[in-house]
Backbone bond lengths (Angstrom), bond angles and torsions (degrees), N, CA, C in turn:
res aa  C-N    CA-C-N  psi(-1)  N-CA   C-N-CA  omega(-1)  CA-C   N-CA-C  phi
1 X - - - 1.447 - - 1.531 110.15 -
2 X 1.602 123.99 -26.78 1.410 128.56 -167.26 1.676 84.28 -79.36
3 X 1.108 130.83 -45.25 1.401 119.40 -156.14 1.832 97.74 -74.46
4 X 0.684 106.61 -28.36 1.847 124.80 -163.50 1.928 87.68 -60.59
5 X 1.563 111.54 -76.53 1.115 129.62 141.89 1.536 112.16 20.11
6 X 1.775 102.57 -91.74 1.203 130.86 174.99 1.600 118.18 -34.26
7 X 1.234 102.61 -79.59 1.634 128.46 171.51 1.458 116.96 -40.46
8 X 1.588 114.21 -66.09 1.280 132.92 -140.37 1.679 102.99 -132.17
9 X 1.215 134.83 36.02 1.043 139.56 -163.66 1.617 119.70 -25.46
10 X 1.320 105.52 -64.91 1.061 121.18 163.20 1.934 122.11 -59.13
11 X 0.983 107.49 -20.50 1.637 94.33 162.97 1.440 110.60 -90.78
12 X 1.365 121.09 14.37 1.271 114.09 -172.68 1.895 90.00 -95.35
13 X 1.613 123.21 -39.40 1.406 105.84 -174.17 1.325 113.00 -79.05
14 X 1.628 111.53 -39.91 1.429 101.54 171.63 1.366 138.86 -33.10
15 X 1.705 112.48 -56.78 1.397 114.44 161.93 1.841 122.06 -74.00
16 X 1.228 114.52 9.07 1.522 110.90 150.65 1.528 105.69 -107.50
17 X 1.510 122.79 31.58 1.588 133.20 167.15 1.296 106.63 49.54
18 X 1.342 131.35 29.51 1.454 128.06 148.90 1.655 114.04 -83.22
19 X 1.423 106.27 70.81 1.931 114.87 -173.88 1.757 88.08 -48.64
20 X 1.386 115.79 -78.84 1.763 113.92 -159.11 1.551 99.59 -29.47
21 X 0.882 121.56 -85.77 2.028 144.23 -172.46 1.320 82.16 -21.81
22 X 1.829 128.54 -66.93 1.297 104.66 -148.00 1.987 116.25 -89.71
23 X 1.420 92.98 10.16 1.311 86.38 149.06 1.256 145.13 -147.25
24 X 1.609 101.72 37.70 1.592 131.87 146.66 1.546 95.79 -69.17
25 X 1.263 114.20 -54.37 1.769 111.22 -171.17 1.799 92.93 -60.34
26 X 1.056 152.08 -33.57 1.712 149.61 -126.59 1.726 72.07 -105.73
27 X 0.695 133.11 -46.07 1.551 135.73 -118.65 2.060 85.37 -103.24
28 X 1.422 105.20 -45.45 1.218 121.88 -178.90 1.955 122.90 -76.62
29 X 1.235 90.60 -10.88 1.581 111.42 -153.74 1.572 95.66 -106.73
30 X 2.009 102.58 -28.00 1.521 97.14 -167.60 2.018 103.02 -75.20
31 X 0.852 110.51 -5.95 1.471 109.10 -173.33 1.736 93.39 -100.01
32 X 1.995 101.57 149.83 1.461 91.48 171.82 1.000 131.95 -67.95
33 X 1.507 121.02 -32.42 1.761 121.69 -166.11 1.538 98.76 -70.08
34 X 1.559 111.14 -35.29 1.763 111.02 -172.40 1.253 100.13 -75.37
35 X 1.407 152.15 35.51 1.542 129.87 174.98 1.653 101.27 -120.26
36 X 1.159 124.35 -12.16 1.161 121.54 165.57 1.188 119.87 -92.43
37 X 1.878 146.07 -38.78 1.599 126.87 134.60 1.316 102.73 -27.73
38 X 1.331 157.83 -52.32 1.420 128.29 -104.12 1.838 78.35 -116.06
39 X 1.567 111.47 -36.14 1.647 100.64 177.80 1.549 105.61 -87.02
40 X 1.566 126.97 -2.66 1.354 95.49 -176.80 2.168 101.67 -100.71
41 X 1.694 100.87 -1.90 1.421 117.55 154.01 1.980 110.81 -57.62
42 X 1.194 101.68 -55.62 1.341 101.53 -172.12 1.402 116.88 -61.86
43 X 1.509 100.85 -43.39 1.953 108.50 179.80 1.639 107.36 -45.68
44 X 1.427 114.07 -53.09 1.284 143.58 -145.30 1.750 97.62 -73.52
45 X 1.404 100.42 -44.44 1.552 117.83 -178.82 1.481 111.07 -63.70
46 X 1.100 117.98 -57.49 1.757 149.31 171.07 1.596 107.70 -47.09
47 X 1.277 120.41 -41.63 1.581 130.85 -174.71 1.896 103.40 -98.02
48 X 1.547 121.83 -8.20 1.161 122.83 -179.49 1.795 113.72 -83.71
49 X 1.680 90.88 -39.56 1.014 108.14 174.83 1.874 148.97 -80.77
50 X 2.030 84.67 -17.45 1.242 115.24 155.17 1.651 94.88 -53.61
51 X 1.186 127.08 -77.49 1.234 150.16 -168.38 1.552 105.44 -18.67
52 X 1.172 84.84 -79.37 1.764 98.97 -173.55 1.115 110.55 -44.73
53 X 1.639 122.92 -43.45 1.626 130.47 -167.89 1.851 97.44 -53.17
54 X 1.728 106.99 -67.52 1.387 127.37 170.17 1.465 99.86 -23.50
55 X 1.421 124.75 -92.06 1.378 122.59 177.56 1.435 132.42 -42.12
56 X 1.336 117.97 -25.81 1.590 107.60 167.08 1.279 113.21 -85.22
57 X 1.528 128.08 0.74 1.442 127.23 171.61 1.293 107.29 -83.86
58 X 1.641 123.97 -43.18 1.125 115.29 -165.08 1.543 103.90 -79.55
59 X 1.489 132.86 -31.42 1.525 134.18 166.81 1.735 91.62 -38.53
60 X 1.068 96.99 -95.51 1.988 104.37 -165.12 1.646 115.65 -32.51
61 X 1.630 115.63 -36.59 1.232 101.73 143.02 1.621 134.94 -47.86
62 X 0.803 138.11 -66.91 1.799 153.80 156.74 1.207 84.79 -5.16
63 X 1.682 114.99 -81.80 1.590 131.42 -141.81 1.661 98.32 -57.05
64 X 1.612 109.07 -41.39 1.435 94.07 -179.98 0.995 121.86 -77.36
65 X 1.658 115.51 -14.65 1.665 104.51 -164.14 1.588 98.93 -86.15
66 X 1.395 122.63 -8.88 1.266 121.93 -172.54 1.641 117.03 -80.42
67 X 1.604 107.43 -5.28 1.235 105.46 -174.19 1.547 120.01 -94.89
C-alpha cells in the first residue's frame, strides 16, 4: 500500500474509499510539480491512519483490562 501511495497517490485514497480526497489528490497529481505533494500527502494520510487503527486497539484494550 506504501508503494501504491508512492506511485499512484490517488489510488492509495480511493481504495481506503475516500473517492472526494482521491480526486482532489488526481486532480493535484495530474500536473508535474503537484505529484510529489500529492504522494508525500498520500504517505502522510496512509501512516495517519495506520495510527489511529494502532490507537483504537490499544484504547479497547485499556477499557477491557479496566474491567
Amino acid at each position: 500500500m506504501m508503494l501504491l501511495a508512492i506511485l499512484l497517490p490517488f489510488l492509495s485514497f480511493m481504495f481506503r474509499g475516500k473517492i472526494l480526497t482521491g480526486i482532489i489528490c488526481l486532480i493535484l497529481q495530474i500536473t508535474v510539480i503537484g505529484w510529489l505533494p500529492a504522494a508525500i500527502w498520500a504517505v502522510l494520510s496512509l501512516n495517519n491512519a495506520r495510527a489511529d487503527r494502532r490507537n483504537d486497539k490499544l484504547i479497547r484494550a485499556m477499557k477491557e483490562n479496566q474491567r
